[in-house]
C-alpha positions, 0 to 999 in steps of 0.5 A: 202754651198748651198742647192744644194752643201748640196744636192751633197755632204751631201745627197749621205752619207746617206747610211754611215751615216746610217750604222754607226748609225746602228753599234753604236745604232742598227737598230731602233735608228739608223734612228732618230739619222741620220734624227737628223743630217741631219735636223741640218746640213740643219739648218746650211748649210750656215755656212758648208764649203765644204771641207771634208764634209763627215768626218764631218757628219759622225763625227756627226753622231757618236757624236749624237749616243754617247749622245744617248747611254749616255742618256740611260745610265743615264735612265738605271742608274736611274732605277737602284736607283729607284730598290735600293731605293725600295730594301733599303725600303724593307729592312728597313721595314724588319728590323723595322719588325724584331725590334718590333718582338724583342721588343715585345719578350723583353716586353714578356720577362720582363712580366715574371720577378719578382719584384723588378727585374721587376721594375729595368729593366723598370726604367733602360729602361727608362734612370733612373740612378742607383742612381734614381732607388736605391732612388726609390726603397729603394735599394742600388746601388750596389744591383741594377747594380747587379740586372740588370747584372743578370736581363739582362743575364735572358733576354738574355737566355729568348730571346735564347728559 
């Protein structure tokens, strides 16, 4: 196509490219995409035939206006995970905040225990077996499960206050 034919036949559809660019993306879009197209069409007007050339530029048109919509719809889906990682990061501040309130309450609860219940429920904490906690302790194993079932269930009815 010559710089003539493209000014015949592609320039007079700039009024329907425009009202197309308008219906997809809306008025301030739609002026950028059409000078968009209409610059790679010129880039390539040598290699246009000149048959049906309007279908064809409006057909870009159109294709240019869904990249764009999808371009947007990636930034839109984009600052939709930035927003979710930001909520999943409150969030999981509230909850580590909500974890130490409960384990300073736990500790505050264990303050209050008497010995040897005390002393048990540390060593339990701190991955001691019964076993090591009866040698340590000069206790028999069956005396120290029982004493950290009830040790438990007192810290439970602590932290229920």
């Amino acid at each position: 196509m010559t710089a003539l034919e493209f000014k015949q036949t592609v320039l007079p559809t700039y009024g329907a490219m425009l009202a197309l660019g308008r219906h997809i993306l809306g008025v301030s879009e739609a002026e950028d995409v059409v000078q968009d197209v209409l610059k790679s069409l010129w880039e390539k007007h040598d290699r246009i035939k000149a048959e049906d050339v309007r279908t064809y530029v409006l057909r870009s048109v159109k294709n240019r206006c869904l990249d764009v919509l999808k371009s947007k719809n990636i930034e839109v889906e984009m600052i939709e995970n930035v927003i979710s990682i930001e909520d999943r990061s409150n969030q999981e501040r509230e909850a580590a905040r909500e974890y130490m309130e409960k384990l300073r309450k736990v500790e505050v609860a264990i303050a209050t225990l008497k010995e040897p219940s005390k002393t048990v429920i540390k060593m339990n904490m701190q991955g001691d077996s019964c076993k090591t906690i009866s040698s340590a302790t000069g206790l028999s194993e069956e005396n120290v499960r029982k004493i950290l079932s009830r040790t438990r269930q007192k810290i439970r009815d602590l932290l229920k206050v």
